[in-house]
PDB file as gemmi writes it, atoms N, CA and C in Angstrom:
CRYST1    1.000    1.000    1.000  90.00  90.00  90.00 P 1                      
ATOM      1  N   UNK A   1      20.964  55.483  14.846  1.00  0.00           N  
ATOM      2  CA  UNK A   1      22.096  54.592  14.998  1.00  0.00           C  
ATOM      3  C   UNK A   1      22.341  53.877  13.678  1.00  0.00           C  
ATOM      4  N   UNK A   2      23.166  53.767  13.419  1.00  0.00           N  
ATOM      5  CA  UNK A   2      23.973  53.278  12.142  1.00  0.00           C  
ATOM      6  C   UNK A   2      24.611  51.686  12.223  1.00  0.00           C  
ATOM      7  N   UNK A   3      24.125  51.024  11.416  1.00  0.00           N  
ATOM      8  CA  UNK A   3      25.088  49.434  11.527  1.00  0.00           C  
ATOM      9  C   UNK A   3      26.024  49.522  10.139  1.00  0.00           C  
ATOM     10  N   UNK A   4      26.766  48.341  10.414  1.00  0.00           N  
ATOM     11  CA  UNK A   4      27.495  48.014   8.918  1.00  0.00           C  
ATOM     12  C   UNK A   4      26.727  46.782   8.800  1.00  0.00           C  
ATOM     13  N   UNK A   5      26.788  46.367   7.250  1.00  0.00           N  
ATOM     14  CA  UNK A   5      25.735  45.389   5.954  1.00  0.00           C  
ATOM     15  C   UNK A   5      27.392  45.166   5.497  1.00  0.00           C  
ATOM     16  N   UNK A   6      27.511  43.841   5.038  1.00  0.00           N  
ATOM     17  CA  UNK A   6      28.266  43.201   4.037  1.00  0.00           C  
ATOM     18  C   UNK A   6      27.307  42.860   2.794  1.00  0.00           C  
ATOM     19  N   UNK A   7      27.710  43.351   1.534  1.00  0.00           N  
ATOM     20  CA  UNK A   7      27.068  43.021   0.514  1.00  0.00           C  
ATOM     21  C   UNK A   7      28.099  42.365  -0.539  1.00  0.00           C  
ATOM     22  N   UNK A   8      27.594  41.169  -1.391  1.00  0.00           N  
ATOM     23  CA  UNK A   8      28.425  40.906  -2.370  1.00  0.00           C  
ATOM     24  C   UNK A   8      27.879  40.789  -3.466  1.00  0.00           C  
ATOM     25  N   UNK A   9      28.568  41.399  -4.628  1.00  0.00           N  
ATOM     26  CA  UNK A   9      27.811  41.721  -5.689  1.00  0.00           C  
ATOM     27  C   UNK A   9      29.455  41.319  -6.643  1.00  0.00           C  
ATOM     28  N   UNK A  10      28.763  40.987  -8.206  1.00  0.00           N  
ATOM     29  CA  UNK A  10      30.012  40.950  -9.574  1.00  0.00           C  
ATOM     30  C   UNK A  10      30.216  42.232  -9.125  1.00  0.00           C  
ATOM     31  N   UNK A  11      32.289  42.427  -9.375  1.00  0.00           N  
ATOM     32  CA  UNK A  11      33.157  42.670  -9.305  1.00  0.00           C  
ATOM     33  C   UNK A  11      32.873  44.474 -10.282  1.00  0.00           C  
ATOM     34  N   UNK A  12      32.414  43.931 -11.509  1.00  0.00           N  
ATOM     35  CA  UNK A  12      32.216  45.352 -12.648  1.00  0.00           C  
ATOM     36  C   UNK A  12      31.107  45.766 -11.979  1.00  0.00           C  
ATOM     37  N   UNK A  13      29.973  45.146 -11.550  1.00  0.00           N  
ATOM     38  CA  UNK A  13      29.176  45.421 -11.059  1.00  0.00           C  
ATOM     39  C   UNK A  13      29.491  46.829  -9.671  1.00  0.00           C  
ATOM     40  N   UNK A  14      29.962  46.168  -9.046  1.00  0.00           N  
ATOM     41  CA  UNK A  14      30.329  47.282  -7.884  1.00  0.00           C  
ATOM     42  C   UNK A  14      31.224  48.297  -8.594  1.00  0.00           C  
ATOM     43  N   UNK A  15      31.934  48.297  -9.494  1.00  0.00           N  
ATOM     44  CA  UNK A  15      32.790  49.493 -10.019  1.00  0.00           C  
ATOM     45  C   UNK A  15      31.566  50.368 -10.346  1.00  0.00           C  
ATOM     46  N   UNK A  16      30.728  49.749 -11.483  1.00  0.00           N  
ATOM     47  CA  UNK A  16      29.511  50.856 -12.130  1.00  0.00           C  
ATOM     48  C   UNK A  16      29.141  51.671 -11.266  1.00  0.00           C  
ATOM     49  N   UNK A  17      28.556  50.868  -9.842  1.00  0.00           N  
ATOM     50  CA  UNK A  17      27.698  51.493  -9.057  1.00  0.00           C  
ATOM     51  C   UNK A  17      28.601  52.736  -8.199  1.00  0.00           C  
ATOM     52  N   UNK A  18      29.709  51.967  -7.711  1.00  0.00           N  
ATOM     53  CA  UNK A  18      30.906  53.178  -7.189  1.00  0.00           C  
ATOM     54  C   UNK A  18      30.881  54.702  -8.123  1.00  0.00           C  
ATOM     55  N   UNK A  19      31.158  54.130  -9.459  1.00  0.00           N  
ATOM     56  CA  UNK A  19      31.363  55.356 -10.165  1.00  0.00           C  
ATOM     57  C   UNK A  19      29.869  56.130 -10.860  1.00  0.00           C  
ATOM     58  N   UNK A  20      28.747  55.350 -10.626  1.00  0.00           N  
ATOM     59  CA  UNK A  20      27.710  56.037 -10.380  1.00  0.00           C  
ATOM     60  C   UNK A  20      27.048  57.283  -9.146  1.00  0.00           C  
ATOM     61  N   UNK A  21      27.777  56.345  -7.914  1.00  0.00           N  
ATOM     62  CA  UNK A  21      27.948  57.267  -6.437  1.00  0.00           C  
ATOM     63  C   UNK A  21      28.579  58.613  -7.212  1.00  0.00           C  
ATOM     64  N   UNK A  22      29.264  58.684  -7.290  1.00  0.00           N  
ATOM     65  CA  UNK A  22      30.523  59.398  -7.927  1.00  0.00           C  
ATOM     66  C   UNK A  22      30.022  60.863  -8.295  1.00  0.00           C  
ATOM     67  N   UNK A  23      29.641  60.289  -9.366  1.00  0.00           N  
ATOM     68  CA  UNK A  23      28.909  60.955 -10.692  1.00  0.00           C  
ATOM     69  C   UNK A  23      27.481  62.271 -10.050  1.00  0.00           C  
ATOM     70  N   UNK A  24      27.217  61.599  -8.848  1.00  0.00           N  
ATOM     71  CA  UNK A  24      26.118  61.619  -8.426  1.00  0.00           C  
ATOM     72  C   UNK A  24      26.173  62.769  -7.325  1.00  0.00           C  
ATOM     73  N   UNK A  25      27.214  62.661  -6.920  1.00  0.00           N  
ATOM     74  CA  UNK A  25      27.929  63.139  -5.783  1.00  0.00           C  
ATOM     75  C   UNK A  25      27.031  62.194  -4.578  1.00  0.00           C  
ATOM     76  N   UNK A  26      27.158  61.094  -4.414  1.00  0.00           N  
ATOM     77  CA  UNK A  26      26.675  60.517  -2.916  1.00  0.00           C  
ATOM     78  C   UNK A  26      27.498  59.131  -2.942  1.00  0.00           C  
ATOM     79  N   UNK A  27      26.781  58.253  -1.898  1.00  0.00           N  
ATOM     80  CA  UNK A  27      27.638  57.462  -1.215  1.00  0.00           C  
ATOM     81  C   UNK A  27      27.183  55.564  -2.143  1.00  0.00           C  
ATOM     82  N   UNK A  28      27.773  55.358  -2.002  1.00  0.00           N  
ATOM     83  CA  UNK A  28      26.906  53.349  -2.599  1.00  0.00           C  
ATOM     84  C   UNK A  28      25.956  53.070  -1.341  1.00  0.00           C  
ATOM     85  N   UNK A  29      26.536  53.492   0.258  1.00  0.00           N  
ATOM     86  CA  UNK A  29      25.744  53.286   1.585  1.00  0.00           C  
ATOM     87  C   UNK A  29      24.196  54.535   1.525  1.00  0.00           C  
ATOM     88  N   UNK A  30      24.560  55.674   0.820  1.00  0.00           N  
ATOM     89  CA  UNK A  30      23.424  56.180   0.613  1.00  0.00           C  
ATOM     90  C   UNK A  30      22.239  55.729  -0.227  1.00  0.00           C  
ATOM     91  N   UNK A  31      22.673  54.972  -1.297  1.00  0.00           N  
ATOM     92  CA  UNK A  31      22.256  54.532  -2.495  1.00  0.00           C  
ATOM     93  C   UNK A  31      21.367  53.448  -2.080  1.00  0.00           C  
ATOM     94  N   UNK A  32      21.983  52.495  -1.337  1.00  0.00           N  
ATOM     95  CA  UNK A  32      21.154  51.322  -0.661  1.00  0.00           C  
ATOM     96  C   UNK A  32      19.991  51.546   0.070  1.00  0.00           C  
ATOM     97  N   UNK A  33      20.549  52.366   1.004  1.00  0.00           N  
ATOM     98  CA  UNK A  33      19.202  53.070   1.992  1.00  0.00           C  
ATOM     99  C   UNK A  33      18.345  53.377   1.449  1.00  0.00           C  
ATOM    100  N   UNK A  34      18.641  54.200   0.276  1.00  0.00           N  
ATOM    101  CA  UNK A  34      17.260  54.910  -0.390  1.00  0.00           C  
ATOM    102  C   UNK A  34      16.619  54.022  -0.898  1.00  0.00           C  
ATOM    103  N   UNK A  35      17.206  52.907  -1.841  1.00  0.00           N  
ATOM    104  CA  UNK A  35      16.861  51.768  -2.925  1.00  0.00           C  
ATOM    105  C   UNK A  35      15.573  50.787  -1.647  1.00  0.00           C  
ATOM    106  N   UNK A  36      16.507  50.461  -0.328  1.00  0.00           N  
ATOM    107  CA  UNK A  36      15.549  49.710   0.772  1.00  0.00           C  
ATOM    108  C   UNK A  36      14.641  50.381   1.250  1.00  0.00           C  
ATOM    109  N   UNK A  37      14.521  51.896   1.659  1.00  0.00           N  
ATOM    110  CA  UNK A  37      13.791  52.488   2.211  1.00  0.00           C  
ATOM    111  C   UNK A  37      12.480  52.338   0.905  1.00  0.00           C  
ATOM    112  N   UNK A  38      12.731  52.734   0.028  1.00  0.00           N  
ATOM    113  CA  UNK A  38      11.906  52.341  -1.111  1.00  0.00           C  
ATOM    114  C   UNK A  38      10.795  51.636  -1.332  1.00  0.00           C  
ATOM    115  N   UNK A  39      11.259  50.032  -1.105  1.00  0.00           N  
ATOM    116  CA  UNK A  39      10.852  48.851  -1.070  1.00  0.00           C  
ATOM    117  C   UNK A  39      10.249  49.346   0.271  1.00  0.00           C  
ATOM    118  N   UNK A  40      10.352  49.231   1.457  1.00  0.00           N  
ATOM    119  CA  UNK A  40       9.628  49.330   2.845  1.00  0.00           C  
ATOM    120  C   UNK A  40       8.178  50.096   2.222  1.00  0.00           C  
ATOM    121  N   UNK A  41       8.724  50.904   1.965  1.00  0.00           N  
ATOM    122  CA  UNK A  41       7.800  52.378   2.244  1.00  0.00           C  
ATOM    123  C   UNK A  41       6.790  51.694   1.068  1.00  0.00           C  
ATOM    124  N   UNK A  42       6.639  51.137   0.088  1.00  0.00           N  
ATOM    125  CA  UNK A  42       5.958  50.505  -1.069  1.00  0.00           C  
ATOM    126  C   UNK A  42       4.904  49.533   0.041  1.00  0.00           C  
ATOM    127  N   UNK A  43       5.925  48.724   0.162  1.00  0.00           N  
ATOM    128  CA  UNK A  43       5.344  47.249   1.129  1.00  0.00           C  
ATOM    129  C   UNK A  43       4.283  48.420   2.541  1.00  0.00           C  
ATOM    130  N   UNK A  44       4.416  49.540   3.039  1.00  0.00           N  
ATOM    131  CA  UNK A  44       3.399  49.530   3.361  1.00  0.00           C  
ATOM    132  C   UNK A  44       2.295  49.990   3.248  1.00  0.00           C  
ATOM    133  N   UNK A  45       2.241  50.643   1.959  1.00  0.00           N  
ATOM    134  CA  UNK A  45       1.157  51.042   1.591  1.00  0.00           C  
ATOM    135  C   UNK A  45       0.482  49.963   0.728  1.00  0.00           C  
ATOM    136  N   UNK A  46       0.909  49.001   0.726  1.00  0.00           N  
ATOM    137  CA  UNK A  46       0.387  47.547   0.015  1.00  0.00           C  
ATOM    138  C   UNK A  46       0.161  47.826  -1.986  1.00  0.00           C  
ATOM    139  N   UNK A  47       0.221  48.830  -2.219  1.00  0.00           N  
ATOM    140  CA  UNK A  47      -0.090  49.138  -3.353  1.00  0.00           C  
ATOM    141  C   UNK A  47       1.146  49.935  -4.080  1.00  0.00           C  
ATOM    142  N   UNK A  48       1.562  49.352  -5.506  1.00  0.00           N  
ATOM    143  CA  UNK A  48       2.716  49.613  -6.186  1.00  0.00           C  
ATOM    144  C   UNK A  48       2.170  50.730  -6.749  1.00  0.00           C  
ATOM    145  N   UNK A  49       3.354  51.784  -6.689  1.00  0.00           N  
ATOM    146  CA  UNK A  49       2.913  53.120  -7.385  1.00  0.00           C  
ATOM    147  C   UNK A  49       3.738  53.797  -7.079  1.00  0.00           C  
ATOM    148  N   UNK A  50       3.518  55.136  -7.165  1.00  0.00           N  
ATOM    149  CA  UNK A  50       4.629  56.380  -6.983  1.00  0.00           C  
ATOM    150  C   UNK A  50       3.864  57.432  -6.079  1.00  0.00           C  
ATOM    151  N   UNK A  51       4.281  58.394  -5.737  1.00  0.00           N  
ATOM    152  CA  UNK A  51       3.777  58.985  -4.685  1.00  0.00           C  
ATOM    153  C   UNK A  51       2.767  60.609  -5.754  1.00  0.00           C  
ATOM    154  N   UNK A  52       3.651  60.536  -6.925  1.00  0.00           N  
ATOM    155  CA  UNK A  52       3.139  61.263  -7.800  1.00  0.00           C  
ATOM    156  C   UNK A  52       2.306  60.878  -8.692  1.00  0.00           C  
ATOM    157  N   UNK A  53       2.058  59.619  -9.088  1.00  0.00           N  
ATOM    158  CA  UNK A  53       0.609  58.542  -9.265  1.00  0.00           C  
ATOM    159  C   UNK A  53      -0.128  58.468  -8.419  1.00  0.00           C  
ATOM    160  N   UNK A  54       0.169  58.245  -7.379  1.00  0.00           N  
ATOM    161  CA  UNK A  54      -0.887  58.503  -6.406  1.00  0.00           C  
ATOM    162  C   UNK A  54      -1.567  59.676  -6.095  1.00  0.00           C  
ATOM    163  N   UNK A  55      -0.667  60.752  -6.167  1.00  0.00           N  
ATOM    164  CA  UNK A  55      -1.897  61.701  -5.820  1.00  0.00           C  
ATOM    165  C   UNK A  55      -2.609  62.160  -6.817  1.00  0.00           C  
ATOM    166  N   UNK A  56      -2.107  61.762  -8.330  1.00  0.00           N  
ATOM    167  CA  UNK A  56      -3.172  62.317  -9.399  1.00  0.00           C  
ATOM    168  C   UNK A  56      -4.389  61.262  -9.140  1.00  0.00           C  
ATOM    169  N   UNK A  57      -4.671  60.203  -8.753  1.00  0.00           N  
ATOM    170  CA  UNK A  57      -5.282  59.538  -8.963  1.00  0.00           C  
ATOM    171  C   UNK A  57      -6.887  60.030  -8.105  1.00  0.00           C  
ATOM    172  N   UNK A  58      -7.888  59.750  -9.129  1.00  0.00           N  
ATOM    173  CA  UNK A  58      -8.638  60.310  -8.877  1.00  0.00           C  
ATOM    174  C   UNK A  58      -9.387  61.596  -9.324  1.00  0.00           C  
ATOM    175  N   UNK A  59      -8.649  62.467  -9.662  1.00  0.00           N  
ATOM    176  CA  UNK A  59      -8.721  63.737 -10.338  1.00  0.00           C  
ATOM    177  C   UNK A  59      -9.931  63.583 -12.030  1.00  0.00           C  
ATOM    178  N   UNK A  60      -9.473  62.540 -12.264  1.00  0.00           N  
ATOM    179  CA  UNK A  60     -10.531  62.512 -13.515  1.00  0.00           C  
ATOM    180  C   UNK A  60     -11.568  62.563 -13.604  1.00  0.00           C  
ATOM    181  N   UNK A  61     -12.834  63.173 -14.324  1.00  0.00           N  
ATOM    182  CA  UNK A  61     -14.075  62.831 -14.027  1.00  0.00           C  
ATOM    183  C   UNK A  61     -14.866  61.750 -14.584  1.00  0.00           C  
ATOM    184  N   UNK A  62     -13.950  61.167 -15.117  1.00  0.00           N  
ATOM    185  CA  UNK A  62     -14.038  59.763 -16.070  1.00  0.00           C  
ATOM    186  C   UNK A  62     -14.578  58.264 -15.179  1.00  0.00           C  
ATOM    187  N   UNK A  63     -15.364  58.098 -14.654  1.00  0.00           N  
ATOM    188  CA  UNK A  63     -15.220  57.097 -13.426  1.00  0.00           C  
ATOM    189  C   UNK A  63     -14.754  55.761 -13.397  1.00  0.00           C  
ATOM    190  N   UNK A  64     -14.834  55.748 -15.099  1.00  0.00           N  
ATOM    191  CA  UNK A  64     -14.364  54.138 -15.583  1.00  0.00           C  
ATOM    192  C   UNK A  64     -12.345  53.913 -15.309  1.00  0.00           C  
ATOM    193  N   UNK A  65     -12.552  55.343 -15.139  1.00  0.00           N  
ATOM    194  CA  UNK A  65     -10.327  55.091 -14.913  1.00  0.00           C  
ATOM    195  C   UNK A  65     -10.636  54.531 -13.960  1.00  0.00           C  
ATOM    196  N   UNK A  66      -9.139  53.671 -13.940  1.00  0.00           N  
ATOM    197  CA  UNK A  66      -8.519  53.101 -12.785  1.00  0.00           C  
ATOM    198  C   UNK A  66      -7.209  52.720 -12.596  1.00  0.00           C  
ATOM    199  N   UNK A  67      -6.682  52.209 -11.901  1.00  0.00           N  
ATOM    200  CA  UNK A  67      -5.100  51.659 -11.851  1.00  0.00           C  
ATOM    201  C   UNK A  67      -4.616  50.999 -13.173  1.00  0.00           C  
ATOM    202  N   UNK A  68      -5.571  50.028 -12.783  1.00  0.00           N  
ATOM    203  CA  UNK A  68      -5.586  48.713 -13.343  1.00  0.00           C  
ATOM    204  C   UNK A  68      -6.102  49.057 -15.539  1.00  0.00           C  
ATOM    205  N   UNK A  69      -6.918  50.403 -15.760  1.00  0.00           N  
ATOM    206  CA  UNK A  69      -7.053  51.012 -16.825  1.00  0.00           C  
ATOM    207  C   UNK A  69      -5.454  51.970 -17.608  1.00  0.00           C  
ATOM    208  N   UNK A  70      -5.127  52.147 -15.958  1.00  0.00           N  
ATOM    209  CA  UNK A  70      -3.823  53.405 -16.464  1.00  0.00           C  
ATOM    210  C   UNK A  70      -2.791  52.096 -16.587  1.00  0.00           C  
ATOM    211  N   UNK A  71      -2.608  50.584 -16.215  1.00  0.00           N  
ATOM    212  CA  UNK A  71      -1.576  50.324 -15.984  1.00  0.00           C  
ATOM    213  C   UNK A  71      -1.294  49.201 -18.004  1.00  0.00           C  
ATOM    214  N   UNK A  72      -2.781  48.893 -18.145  1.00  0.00           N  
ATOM    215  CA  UNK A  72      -2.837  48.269 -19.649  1.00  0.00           C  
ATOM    216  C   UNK A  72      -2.244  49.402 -20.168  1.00  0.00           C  
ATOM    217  N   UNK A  73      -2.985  50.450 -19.873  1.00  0.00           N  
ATOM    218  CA  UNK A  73      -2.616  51.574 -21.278  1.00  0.00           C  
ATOM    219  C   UNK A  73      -0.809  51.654 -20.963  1.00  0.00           C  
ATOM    220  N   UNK A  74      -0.453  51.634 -20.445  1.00  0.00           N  
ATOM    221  CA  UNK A  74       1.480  51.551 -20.662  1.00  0.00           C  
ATOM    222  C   UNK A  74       1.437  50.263 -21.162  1.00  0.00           C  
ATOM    223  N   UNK A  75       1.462  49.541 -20.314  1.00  0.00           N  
ATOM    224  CA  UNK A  75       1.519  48.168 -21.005  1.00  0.00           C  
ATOM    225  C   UNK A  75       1.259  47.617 -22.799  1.00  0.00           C  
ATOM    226  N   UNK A  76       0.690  48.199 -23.127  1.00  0.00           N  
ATOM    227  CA  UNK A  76       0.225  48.395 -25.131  1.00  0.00           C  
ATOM    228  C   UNK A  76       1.108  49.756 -25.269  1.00  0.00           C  
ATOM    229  N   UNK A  77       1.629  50.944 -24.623  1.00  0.00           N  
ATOM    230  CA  UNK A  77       2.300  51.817 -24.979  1.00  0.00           C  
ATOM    231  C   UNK A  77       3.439  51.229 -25.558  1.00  0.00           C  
ATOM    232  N   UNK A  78       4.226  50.823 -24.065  1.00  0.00           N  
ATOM    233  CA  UNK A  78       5.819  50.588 -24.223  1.00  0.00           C  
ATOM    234  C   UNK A  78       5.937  49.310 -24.766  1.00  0.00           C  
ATOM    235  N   UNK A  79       5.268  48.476 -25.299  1.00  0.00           N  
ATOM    236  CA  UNK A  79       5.250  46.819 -25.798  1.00  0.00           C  
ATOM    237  C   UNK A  79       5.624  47.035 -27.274  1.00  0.00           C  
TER     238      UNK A  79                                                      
END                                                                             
C-alpha cells in the first residue's frame, strides 16, 4: 500500500533533484524510498557500513584489522 508524503525543500533544489530523476530514468518518489529505506536498513543493523564492506570484512589474515583500523586509514587518505 502506497501513501502520499508532502516534502518541502529550496525551490533549485527540487529542480536539480527532478532533473536528476530524469537523467536517471526514475521517479523523485523512487529516489526517497530508496534514500529512507537506506537509513532503516543501516539503523538496523546498528553498524554504519555497506553491504560490500561488510562482507569483505574479515577475510584478512591480519588480526589487528578492524573497522575502526580501515576507517583512520580513509580518514588520513581523503584529509
Amino acid at each position: 500500500m502506497t501513501s502520499k508524503i508532502t516534502l518541502y525543500s529550496e525551490k533549485q533544489l527540487i529542480e536539480e533533484i527532478k532533473a536528476y530523476a530524469r537523467e536517471h530514468n526514475t521517479s523523485v518518489s523512487k529516489m526517497v524510498n530508496g534514500f529512507f529505506r537506506n537509513i532503516l536498513d543501516r539503523k538496523k543493523s546498528q553498524e554504519p557500513g555497506s553491504k560490500i564492506t561488510d562482507s569483505l570484512t574479515g577475510i584478512l589474515n591480519d588480526t589487528t584489522a578492524s573497522r575502526e583500523t580501515y576507517h583512520a586509514h580513509l580518514v588520513d587518505k581523503y584529509q
